[in-house]
N, CA and C of each residue as an Amber inpcrd file, in Angstrom:
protein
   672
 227.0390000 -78.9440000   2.4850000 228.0890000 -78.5820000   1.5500000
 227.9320000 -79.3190000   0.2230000 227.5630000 -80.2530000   0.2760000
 227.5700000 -81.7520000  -1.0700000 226.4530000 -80.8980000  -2.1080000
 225.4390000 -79.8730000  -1.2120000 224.3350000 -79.3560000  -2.2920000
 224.7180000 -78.2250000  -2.6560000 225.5100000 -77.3540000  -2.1700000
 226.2440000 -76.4620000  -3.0080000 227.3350000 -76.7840000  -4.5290000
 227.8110000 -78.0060000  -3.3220000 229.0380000 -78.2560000  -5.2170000
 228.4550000 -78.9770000  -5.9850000 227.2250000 -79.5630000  -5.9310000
 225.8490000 -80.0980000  -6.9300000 225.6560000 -78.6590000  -7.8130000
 225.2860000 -77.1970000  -7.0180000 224.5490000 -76.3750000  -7.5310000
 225.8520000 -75.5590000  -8.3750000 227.2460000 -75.8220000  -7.9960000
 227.9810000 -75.1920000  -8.5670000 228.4880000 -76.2850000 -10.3320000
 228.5730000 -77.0710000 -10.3260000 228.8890000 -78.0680000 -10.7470000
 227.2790000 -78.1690000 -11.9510000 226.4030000 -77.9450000 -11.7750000
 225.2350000 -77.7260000 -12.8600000 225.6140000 -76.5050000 -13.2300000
 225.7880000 -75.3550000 -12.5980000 225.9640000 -73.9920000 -12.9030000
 227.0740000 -74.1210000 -13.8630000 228.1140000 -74.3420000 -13.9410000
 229.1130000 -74.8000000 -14.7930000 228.9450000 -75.3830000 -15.9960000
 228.1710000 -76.4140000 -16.1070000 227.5570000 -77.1080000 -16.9660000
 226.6490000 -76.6410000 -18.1270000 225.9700000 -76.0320000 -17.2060000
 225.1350000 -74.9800000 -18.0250000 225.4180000 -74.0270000 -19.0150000
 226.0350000 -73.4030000 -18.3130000 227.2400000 -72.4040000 -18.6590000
 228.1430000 -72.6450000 -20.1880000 228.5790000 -73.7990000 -19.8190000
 229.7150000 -74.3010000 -20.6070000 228.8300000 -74.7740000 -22.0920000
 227.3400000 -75.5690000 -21.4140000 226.8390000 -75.8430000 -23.1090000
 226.2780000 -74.9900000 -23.4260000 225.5790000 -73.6480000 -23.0720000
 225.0210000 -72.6870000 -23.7100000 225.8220000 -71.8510000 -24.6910000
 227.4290000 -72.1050000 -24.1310000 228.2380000 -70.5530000 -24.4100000
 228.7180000 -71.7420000 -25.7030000 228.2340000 -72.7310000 -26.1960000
 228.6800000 -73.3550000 -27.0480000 228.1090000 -72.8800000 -28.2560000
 226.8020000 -72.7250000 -28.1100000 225.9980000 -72.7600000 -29.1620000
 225.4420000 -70.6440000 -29.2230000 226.4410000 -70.3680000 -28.6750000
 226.3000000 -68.8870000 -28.3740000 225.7860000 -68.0160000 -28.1340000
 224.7400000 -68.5130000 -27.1160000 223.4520000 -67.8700000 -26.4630000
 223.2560000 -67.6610000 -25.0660000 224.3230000 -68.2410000 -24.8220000
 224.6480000 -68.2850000 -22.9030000 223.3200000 -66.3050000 -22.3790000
 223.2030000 -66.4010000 -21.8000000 222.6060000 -65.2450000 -21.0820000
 222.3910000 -65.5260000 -19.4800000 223.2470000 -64.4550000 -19.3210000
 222.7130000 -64.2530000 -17.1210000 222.0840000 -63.3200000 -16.5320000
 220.9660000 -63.5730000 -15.7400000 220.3490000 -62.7860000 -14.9120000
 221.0850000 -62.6300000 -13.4790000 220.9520000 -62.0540000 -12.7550000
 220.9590000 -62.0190000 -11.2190000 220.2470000 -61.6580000 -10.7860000
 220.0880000 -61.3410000  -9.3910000 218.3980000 -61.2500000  -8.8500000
 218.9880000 -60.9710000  -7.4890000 217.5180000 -60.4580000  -6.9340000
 217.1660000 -61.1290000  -5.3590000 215.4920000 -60.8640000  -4.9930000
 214.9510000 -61.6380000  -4.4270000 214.2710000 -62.0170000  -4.5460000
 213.6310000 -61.8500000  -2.7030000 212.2370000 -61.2000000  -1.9530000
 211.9340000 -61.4750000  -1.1910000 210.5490000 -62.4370000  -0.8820000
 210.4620000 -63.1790000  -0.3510000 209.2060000 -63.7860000  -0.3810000
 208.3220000 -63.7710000   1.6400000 207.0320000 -64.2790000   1.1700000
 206.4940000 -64.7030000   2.5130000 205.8330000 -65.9780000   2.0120000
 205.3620000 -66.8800000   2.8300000 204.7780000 -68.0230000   2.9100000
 203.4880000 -68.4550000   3.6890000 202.8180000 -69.7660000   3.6250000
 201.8850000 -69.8730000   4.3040000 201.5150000 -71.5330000   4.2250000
 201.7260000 -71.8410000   5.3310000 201.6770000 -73.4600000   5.3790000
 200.1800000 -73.5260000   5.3180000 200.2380000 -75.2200000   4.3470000
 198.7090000 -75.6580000   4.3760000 198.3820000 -76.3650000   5.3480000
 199.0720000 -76.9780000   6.2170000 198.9230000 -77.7020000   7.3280000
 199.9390000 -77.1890000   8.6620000 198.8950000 -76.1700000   8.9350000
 199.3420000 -75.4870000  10.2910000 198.5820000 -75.9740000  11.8860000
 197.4600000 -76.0830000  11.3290000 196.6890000 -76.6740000  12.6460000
 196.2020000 -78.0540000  12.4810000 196.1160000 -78.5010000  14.1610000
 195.3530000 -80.0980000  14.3910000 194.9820000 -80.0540000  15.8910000
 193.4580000 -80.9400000  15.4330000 192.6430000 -80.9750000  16.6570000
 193.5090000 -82.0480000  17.7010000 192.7610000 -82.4080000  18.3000000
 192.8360000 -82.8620000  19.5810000 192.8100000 -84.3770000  18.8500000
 193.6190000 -85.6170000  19.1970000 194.2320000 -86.7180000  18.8760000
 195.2760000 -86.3670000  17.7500000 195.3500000 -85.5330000  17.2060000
 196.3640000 -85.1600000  15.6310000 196.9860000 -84.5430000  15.8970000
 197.8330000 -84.4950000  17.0730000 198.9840000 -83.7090000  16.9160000
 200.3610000 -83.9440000  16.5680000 200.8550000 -82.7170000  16.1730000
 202.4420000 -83.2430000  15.5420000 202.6150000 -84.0640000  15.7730000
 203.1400000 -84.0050000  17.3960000 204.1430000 -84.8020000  18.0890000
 203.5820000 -84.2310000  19.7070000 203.8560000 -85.4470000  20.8880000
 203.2130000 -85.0530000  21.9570000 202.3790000 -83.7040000  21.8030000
 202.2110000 -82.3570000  22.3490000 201.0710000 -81.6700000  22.7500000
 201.2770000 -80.7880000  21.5610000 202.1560000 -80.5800000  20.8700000
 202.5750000 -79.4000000  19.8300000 201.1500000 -79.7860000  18.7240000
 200.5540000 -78.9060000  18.5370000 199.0130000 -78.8300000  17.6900000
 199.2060000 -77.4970000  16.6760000 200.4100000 -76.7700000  16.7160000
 200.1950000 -75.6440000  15.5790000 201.4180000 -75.5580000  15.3370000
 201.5180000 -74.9400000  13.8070000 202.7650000 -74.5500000  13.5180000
 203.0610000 -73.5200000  12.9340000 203.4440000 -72.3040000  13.4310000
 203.6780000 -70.5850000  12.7730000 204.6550000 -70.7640000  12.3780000
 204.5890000 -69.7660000  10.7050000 205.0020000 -68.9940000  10.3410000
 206.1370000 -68.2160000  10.5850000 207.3410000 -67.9330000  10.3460000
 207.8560000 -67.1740000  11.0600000 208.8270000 -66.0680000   9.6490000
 208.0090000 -64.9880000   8.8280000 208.3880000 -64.7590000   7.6270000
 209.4060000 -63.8960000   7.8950000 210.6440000 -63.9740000   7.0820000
 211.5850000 -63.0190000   7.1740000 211.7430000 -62.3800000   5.7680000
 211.4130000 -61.4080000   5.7210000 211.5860000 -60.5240000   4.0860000
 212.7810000 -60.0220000   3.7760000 214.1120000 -60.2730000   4.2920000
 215.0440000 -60.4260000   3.9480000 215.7780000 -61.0040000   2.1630000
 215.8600000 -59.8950000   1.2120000 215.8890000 -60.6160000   0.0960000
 216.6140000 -61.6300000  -0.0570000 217.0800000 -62.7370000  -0.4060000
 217.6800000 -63.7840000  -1.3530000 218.0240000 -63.5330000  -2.4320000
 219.0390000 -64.1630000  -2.7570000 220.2960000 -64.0350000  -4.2050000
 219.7140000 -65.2320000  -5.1300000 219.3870000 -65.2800000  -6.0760000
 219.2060000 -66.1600000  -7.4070000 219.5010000 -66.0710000  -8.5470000
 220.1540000 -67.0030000  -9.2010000 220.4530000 -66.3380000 -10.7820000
 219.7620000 -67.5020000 -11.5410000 219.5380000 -67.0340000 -12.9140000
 219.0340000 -67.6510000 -14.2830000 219.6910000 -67.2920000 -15.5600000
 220.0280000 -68.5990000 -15.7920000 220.9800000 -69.1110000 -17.1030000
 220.1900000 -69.4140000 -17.9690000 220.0410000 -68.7310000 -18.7800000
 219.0130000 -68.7980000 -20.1500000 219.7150000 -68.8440000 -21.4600000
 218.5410000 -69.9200000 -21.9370000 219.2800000 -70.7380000 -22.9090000
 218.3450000 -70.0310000 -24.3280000 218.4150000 -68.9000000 -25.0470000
 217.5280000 -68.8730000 -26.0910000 216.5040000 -67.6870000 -25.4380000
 215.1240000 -67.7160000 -26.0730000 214.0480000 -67.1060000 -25.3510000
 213.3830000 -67.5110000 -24.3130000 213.2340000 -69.0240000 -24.3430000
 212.0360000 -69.8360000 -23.7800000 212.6730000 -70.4460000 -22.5960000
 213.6440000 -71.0100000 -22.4810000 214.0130000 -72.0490000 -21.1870000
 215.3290000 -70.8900000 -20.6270000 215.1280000 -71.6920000 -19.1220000
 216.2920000 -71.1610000 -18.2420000 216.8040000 -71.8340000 -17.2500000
 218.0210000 -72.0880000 -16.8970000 218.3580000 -72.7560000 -15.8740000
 218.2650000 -71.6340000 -14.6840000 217.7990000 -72.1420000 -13.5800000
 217.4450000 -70.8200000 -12.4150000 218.2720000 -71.3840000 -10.6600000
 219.0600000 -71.1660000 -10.3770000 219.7820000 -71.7920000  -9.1570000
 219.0600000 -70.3710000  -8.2440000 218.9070000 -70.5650000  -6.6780000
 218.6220000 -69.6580000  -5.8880000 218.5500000 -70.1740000  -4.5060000
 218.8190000 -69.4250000  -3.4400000 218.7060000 -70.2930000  -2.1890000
 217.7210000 -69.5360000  -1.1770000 217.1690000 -70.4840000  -0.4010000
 215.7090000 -70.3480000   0.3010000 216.1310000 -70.5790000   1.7090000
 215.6000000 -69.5480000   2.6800000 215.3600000 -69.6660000   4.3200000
 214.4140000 -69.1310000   5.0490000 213.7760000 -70.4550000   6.0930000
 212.4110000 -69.9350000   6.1630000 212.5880000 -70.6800000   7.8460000
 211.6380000 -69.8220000   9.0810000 211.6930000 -70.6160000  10.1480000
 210.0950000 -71.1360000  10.4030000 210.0630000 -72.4290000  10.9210000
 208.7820000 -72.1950000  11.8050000 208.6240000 -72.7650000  13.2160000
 207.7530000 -71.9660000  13.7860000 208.1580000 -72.1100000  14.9770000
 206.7930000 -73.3830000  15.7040000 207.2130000 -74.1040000  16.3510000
 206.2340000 -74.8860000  17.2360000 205.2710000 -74.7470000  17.9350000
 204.3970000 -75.2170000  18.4890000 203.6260000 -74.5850000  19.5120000
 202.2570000 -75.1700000  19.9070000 202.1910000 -75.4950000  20.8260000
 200.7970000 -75.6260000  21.7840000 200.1140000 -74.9180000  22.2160000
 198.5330000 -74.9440000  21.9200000 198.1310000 -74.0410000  22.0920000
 197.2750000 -73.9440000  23.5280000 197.9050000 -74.9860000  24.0460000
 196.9360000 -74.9120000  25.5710000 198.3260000 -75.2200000  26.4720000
 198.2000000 -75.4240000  27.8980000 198.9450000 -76.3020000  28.8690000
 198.0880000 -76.8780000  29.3840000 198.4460000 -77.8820000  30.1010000
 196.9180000 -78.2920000  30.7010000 197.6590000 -78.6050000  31.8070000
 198.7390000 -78.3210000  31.9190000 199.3610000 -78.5360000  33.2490000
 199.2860000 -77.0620000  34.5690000 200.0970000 -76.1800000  34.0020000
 200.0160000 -75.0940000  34.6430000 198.9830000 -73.9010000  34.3570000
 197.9300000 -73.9440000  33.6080000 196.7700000 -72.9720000  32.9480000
 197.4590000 -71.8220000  32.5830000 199.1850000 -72.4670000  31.4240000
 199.3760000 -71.5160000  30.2430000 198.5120000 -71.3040000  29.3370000
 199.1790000 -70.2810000  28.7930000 198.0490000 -70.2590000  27.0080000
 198.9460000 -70.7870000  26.6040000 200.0780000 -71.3790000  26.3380000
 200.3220000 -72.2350000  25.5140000 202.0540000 -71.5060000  25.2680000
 202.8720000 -72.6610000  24.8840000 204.4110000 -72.8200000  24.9200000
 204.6880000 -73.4910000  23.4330000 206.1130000 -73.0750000  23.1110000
 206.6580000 -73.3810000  22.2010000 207.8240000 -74.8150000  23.0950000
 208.4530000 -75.3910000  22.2920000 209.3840000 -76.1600000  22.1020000
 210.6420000 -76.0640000  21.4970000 210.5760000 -75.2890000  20.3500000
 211.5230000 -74.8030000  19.8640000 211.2800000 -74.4020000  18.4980000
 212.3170000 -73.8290000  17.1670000 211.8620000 -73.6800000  16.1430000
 212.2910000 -74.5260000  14.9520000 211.6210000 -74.9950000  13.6720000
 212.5410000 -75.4900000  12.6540000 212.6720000 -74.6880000  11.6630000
 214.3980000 -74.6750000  11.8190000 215.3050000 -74.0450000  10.6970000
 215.1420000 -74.5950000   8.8740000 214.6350000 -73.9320000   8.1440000
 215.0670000 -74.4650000   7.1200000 215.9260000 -73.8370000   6.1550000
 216.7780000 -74.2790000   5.1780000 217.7620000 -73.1500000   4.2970000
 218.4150000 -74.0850000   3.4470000 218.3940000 -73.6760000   1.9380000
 219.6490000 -74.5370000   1.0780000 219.4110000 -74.1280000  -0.2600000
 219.8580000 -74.2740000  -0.8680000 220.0580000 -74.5060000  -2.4610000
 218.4970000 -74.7420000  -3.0260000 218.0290000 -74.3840000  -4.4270000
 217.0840000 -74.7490000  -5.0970000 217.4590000 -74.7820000  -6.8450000
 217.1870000 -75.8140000  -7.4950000 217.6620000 -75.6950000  -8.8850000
 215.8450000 -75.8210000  -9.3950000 215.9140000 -75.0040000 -11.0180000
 214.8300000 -74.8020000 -11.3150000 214.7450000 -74.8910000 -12.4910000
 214.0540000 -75.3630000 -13.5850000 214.0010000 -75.0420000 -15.2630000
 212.6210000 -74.2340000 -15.4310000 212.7710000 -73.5310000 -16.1940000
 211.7000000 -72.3400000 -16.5320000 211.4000000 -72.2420000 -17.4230000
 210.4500000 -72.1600000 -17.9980000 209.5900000 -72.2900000 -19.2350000
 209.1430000 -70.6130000 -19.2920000 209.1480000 -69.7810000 -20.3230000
 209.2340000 -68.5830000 -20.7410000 207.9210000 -68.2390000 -21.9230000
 206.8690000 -67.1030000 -22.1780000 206.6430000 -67.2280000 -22.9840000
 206.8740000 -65.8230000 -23.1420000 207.7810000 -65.4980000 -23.8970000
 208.4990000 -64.2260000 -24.4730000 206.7690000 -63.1170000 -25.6450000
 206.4700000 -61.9380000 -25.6050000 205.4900000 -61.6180000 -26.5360000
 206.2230000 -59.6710000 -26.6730000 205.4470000 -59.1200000 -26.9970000
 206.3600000 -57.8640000 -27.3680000 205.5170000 -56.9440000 -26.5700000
 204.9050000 -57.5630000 -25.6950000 204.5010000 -56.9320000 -24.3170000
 206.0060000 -56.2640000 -23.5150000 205.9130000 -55.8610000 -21.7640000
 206.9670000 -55.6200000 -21.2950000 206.9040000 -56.6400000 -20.5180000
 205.6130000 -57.6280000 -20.4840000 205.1080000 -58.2230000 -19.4070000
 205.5090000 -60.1900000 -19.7810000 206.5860000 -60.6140000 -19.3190000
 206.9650000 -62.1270000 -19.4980000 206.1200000 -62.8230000 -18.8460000
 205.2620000 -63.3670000 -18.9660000 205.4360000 -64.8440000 -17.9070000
 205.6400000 -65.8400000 -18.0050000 205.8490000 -66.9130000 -17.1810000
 206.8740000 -67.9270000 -17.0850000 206.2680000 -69.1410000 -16.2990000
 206.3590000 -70.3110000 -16.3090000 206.2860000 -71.3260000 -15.3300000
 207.6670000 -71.9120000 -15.1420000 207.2560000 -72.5940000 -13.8410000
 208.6420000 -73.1250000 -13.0490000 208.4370000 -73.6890000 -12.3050000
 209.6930000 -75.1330000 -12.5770000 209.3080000 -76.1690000 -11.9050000
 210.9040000 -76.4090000 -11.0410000 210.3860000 -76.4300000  -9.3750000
 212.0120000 -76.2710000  -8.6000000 212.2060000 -77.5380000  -7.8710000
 213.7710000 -78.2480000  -7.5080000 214.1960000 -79.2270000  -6.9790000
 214.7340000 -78.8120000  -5.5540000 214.0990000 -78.7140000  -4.4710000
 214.7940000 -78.1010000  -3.6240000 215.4260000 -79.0830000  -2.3690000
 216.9200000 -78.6120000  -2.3880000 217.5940000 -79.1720000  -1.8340000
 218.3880000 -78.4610000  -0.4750000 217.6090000 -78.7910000   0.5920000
 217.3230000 -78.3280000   1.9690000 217.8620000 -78.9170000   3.0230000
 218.5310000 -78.3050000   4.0030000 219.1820000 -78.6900000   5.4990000
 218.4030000 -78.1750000   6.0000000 218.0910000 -79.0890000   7.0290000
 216.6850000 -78.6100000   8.1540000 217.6880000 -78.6770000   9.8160000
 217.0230000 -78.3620000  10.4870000 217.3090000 -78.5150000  11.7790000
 216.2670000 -77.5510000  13.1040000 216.6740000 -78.3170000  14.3250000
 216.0420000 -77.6650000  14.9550000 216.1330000 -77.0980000  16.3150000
 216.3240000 -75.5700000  16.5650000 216.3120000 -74.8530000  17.4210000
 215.9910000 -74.9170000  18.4530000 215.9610000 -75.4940000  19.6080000
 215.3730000 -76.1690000  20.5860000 215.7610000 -74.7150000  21.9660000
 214.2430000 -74.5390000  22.0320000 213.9320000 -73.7920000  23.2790000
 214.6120000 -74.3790000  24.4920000 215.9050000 -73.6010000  25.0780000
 216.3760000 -74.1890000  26.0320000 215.6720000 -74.5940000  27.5540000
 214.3880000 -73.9240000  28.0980000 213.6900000 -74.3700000  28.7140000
 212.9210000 -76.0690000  28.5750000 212.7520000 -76.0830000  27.0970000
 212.2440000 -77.5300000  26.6690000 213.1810000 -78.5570000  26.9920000
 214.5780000 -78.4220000  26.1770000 215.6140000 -79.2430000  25.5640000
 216.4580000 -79.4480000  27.4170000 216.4470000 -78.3500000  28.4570000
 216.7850000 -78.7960000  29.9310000 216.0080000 -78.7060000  30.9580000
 215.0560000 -79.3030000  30.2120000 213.6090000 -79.3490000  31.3230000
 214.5610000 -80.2540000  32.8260000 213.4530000 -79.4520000  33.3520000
 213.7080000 -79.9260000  34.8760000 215.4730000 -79.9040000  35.5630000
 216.2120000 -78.5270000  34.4630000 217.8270000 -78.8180000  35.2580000
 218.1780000 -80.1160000  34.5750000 217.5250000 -80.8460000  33.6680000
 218.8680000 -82.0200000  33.1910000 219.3790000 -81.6730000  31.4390000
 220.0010000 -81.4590000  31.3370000 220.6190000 -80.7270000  29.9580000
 220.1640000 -82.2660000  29.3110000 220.0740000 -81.7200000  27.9900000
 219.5020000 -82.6610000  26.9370000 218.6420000 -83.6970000  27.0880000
 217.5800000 -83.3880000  28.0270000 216.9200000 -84.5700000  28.4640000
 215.6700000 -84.3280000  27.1600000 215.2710000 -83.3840000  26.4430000
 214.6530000 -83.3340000  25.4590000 215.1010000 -83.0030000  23.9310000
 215.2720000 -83.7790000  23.2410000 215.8970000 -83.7920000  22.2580000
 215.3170000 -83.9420000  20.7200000 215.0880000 -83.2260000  19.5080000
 214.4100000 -83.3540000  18.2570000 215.4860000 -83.8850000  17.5250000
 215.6170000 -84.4950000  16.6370000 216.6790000 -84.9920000  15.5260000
 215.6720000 -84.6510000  14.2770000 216.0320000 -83.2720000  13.4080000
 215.5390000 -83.3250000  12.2720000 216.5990000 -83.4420000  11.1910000
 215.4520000 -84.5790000  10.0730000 216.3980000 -85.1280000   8.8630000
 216.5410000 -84.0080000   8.1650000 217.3310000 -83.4450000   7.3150000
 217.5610000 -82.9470000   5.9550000 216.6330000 -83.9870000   4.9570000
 215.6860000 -82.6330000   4.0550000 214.7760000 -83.8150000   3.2860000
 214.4400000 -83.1520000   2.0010000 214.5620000 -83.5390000   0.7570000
 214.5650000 -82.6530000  -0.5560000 213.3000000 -82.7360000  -0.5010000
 212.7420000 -81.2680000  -1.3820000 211.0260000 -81.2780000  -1.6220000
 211.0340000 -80.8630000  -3.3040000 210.4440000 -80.4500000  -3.9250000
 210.2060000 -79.6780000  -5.1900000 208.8050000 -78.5120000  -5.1330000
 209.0090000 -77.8080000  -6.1050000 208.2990000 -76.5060000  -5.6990000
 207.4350000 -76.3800000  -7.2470000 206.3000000 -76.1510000  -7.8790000
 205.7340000 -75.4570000  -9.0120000 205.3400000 -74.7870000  -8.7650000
 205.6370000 -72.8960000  -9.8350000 205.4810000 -71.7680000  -9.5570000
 205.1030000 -71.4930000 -10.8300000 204.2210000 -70.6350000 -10.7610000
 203.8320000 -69.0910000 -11.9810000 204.3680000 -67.8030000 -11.5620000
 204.6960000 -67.2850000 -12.2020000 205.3980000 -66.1490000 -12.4280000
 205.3660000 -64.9160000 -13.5560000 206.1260000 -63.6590000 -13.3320000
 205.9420000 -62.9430000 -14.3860000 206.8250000 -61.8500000 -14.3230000
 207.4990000 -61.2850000 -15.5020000 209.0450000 -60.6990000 -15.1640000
 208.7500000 -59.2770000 -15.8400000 208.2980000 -58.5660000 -15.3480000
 208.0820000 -56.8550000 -15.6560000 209.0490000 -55.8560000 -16.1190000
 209.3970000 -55.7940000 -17.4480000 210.9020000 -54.6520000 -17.9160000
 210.3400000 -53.6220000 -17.2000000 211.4250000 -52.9660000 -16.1700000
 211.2570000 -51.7800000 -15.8590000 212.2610000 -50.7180000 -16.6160000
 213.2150000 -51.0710000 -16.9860000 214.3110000 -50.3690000 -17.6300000
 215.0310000 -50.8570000 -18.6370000 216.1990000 -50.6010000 -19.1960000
 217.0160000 -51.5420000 -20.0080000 217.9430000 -52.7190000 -19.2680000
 217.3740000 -53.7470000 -19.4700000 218.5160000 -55.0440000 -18.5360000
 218.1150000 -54.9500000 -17.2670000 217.1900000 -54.0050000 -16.9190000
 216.2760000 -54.7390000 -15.2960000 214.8130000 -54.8070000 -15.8120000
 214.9370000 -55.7940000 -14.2530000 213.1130000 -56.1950000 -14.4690000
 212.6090000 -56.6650000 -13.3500000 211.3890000 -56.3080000 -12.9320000
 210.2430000 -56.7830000 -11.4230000 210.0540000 -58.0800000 -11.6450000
 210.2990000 -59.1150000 -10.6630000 209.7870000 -60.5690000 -11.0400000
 208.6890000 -60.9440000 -10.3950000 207.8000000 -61.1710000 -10.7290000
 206.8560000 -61.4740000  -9.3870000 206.3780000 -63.2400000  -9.5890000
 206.0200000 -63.5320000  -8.3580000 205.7740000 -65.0190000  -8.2540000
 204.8100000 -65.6930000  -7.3360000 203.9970000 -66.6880000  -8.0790000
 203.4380000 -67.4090000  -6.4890000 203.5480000 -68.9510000  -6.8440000
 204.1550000 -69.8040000  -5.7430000 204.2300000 -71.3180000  -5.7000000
 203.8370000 -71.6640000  -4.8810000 203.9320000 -72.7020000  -4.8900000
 203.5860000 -74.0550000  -4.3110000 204.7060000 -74.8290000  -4.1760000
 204.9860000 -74.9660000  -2.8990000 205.9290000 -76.2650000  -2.0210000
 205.1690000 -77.4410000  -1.7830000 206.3520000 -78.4190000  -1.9180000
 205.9430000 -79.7940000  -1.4570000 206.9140000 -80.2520000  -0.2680000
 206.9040000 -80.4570000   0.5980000 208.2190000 -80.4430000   1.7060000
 207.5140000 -81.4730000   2.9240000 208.0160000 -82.1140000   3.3490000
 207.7370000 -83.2390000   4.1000000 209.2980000 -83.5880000   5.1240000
 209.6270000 -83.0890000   6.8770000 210.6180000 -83.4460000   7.3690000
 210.3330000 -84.5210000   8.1500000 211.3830000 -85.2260000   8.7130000
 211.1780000 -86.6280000   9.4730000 212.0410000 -86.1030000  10.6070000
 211.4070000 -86.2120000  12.1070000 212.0050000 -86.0860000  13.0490000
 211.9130000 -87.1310000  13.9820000 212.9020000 -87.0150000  14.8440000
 212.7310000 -88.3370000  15.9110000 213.6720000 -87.4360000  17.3120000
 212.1100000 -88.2250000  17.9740000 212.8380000 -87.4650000  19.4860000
 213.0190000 -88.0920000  20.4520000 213.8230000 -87.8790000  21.3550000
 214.5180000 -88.5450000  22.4870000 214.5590000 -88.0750000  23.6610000
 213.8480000 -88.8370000  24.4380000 213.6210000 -88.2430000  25.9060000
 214.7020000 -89.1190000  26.6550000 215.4620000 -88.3500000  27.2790000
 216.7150000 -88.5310000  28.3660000 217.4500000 -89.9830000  27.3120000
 217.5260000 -89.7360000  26.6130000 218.9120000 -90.4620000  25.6670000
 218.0640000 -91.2890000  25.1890000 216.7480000 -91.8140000  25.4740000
 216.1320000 -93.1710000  24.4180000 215.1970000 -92.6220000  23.4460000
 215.0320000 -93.2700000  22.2160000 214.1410000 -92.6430000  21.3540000
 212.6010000 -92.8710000  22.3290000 211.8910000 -92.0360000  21.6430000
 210.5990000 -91.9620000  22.5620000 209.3460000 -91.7380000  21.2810000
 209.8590000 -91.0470000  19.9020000 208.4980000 -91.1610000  19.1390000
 209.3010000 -90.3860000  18.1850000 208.8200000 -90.8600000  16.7430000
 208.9530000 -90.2530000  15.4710000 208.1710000 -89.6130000  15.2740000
 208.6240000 -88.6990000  14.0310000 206.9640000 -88.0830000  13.8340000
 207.2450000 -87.2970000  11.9990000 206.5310000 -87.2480000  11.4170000
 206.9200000 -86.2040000  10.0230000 206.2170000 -84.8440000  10.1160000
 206.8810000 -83.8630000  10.0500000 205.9830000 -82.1020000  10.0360000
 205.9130000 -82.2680000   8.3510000 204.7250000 -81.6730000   7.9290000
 204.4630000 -81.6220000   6.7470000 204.2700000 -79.8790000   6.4740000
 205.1340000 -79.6380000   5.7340000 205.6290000 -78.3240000   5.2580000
 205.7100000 -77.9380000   4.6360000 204.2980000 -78.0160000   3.3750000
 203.6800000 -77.7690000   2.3300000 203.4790000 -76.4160000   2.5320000
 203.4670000 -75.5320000   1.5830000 203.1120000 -74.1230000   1.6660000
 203.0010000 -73.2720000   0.6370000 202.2840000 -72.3160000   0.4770000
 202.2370000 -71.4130000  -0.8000000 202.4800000 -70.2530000  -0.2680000
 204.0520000 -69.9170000  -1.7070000 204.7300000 -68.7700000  -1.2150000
 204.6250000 -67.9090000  -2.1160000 204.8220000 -66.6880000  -1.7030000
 204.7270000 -65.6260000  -2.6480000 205.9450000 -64.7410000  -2.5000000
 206.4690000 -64.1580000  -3.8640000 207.8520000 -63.2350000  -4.1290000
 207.7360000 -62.3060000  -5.0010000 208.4220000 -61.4350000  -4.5720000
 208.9570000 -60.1040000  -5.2830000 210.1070000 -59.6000000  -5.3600000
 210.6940000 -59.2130000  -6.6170000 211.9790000 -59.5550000  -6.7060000
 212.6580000 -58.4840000  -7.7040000 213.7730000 -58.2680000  -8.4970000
 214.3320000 -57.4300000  -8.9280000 215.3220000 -58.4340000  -9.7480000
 215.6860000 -58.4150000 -10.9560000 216.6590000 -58.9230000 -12.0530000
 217.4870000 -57.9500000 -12.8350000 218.6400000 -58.5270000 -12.8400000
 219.7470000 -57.5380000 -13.6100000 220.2540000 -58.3810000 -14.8600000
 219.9830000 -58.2400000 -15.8040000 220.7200000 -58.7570000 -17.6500000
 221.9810000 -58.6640000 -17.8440000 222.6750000 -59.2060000 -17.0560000
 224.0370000 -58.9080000 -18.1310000 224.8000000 -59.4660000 -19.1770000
């Protein structure tokens, strides 16, 4: 909640000094993306955490809501919010000669604030760089087979932190009509979570998932 009334509370701000100097301008949007972690796999001694050695993807193309507060031609304030899962996984058993089990999934979702650099030409074709602060609640989904192994409820347990990352993106905003436009995008995440897990109530091992990734979006903007 504390990163929403952050994102409302800049939004305001923004707002309030642009419409001073009488240039305030709003976009709205939505925006779908997919992703692709740079560190999905690890051999044998490098794993996450006990046997978990991979980490999928789990893309939902579900659009997202974002707006941009533009100040002039060139800069913009850009608020938008991001949700992405990935799921766990081993890729062997070596116990029962599975192909391999999950644990559960990590949730991610929250707020992102952004300033955007614009280079306006009398093309239809904008592009833009952008640099994002993203401010993220993580958590994690725990496969109830894992989390009550053996019939004892919560005897396996993940504690993931909430952990801010920042994002640099290129981009490019296509007039299709009057006051709309195609946005298209590809970034780069920096994202790093800290988990700690607990076998039958005692901590048993920390560990950080590194959740770096390059994402790509397509999107739709409205001028009003």
């Amino acid at each position: 909640m504390r990163h929403f009334i952050v994102i409302a509370l800049l939004g305001v701000a923004a707002v309030s000094l642009a419409d001073e100097h009488g240039d305030v301008l709003l976009e709205i949007g939505l925006r779908s993306s997919c992703f692709e972690l740079r560190d999905s796999r690890r051999g044998a001694g490098r794993h996450y955490l006990g046997s978990l050695d991979e980490l999928i993807e789990e893309t939902d193309y579900l659009p997202l809501p974002f707006v941009n507060i533009r100040f002039g031609s060139y800069w913009a304030l850009g608020l938008g919010y991001d949700a992405f899962r990935i799921k766990t996984w081993s890729r062997s058993d070596s116990g029962g000669g599975e192909i391999g089990h999950s644990d559960g999934t990590i949730d991610v979702s929250g707020p992102s604030v952004s300033a955007q650099f614009c280079l306006p030409n009398r093309t239809r074709y904008t592009p833009f760089v952008e640099a994002s602060l993203l401010l993220y609640n993580t958590s994690f989904d725990h496969l109830d087979s894992w989390r009550n192994a053996r019939g004892d409820a919560n005897s396996h347990v993940l504690d993931i932190h909430d952990e801010n990352g920042f994002r640099l993106g290129l981009g490019c905003a296509i007039s299709l009509a009057k006051d709309w436009s195609l946005v298209l995008t590809a970034e780069r995440t920096y994202l790093e979570v800290d988990a700690i897990y607990y076998l039958y109530g005692r901590l048993a091992d920390t560990t950080t998932f590194p959740l770096d990734n390059t994402r790509y979006g397509i999107g739709v903007k409205y001028r009003l």
